[in-house]
Legacy VTK file of the C-alpha trace (Angstrom):
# vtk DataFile Version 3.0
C-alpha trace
ASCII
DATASET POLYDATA
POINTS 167 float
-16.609 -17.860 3.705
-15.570 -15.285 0.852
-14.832 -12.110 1.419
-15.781 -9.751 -1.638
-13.864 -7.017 -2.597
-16.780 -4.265 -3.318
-16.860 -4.954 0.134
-14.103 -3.714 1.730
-13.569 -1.263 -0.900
-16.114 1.456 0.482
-14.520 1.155 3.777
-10.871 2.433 2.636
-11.073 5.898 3.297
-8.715 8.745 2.890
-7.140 10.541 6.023
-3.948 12.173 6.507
-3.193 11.419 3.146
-3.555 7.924 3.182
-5.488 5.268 2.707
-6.632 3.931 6.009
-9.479 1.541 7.362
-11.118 2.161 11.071
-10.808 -0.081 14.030
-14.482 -0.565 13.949
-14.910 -1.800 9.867
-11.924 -4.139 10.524
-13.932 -5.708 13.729
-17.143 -5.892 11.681
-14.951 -8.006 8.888
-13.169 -10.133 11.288
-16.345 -10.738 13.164
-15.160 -9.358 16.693
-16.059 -6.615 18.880
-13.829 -3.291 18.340
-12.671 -3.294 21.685
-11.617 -7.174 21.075
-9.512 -5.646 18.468
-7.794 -2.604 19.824
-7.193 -5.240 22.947
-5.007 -7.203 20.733
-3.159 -4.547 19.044
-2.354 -2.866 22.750
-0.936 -6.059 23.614
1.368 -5.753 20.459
1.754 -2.002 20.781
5.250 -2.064 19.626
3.897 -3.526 15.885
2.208 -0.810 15.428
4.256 1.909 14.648
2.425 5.599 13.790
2.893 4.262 9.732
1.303 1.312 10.383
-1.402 2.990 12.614
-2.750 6.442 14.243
-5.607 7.280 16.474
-8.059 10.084 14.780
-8.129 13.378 16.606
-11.617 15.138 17.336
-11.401 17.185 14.556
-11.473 14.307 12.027
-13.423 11.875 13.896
-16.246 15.322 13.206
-14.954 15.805 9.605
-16.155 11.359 9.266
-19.097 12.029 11.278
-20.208 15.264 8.781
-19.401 13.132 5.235
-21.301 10.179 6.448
-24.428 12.147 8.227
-24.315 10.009 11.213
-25.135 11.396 14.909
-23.501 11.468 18.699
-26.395 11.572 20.417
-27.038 8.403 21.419
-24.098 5.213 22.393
-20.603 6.010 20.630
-17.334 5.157 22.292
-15.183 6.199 24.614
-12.099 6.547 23.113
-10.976 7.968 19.361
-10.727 5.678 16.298
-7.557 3.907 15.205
-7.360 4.406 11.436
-4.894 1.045 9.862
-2.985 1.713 7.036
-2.386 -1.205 4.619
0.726 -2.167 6.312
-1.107 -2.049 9.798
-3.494 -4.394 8.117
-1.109 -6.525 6.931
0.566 -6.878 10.770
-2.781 -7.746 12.213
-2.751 -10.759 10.807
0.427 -11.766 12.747
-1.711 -10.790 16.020
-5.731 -11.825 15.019
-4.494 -15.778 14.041
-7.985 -16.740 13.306
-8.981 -18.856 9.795
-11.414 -15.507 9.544
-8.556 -12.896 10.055
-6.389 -14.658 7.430
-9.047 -14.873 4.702
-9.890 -11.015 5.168
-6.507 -9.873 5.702
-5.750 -11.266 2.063
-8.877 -10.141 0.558
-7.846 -6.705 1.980
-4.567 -6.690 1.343
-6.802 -7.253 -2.698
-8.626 -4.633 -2.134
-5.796 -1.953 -1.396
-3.895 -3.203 -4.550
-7.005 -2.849 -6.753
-7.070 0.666 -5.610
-3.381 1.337 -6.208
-4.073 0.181 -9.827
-7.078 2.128 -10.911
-5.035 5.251 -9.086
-1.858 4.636 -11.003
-3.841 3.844 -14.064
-6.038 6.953 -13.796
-2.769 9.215 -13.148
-0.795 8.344 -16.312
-4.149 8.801 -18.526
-4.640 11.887 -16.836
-0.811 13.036 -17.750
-1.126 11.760 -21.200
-3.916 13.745 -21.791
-2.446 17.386 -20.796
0.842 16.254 -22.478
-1.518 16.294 -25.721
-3.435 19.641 -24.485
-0.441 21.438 -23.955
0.726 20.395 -26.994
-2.512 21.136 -29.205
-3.614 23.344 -26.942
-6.784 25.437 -28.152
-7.238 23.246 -31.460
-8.747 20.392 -29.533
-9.956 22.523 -26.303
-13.108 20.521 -26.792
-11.922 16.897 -27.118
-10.013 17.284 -24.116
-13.055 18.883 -22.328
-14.988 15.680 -23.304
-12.543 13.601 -22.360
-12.232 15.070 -18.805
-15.883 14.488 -18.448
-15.370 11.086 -19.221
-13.108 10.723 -16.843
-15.126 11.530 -14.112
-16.726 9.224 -11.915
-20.569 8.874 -12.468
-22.903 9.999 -9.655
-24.049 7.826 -7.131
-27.610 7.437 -6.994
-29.481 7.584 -3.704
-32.504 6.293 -2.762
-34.645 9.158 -1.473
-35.553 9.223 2.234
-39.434 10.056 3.654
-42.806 9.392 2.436
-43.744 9.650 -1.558
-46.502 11.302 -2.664
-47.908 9.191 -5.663
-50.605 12.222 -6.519
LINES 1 168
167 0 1 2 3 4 5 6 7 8 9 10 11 12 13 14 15 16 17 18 19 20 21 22 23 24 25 26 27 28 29 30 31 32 33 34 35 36 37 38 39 40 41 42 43 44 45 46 47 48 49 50 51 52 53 54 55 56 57 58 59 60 61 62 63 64 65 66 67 68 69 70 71 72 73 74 75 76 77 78 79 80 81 82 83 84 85 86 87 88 89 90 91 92 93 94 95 96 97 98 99 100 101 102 103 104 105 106 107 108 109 110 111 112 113 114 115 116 117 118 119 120 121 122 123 124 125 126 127 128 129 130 131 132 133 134 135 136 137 138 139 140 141 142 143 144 145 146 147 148 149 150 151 152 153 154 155 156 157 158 159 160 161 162 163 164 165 166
């Protein structure tokens, strides 16, 4: 049973200004229901401090909802999300004591480092480079352009949806 990281990575998602994963992803990766879950962590309520975990309000549960184009209409649940910070992930392993829960709690607790590094890498080449534009500033206007460019992520491609008409 492996885990892979480009995996989990999609599912860390940015609310309140941190990086969180839903009650709902985490179930799908330890292979239980999400009200299996949240069971578990209400029974060890007092683990779970509002650092470690928080429950998305309307509002943001709508924001989620608008970036990922899903719809209400149909099913959904009856309560709000729990978003898990990395720390909250790290507890649920001392309350979900399955072989499963241990094997993605560490290839989660991977997955939140990797991040850290590309963000921490990405944040001193990005002050590097306007420590050389301020000091070269309209001499190299271009290069640093360039550079910003190639900086940026690429675009995701998407498959397009609906019938194609080969004429």
């Amino acid at each position: 049973m492996v885990i892979i990281e480009e995996r989990i990575t999609p599912l860390i998602l940015l609310l309140r200004e941190q990086k969180v994963i839903l009650d709902a992803d985490l179930a799908k990766l330890y292979e239980v229901e999400t009200k299996n879950l949240n069971k578990a962590v209400q029974r060890n309520w007092e683990r779970f401090p509002s650092d470690f975990m928080f429950q998305l309000t309307n509002q943001e549960v709508a924001a989620l909802r608008f970036q990922f184009g899903t719809s209400n209409e149909q099913g959904g649940r009856r309560y709000l999300p729990f978003a898990f910070t990395e720390q909250g992930v790290a507890m649920l392993s001392s309350v979900l004591r399955s072989p499963r829960a241990i094997q993605v709690n560490i290839e989660i607790m991977r997955a939140f480092v990797h991040i850290r590094k590309m963000l921490i890498s990405h944040k001193d080449l990005s002050e590097k480079i306007e420590k050389l534009e301020r000091k070269y500033d309209t001499q190299f206007k271009v290069v640093f352009d360039a550079l910003r460019a190639l900086m940026e992520p690429p675009p995701v491609k998407r498959r397009k949806i609906g019938f194609l008409n080969n004429d």
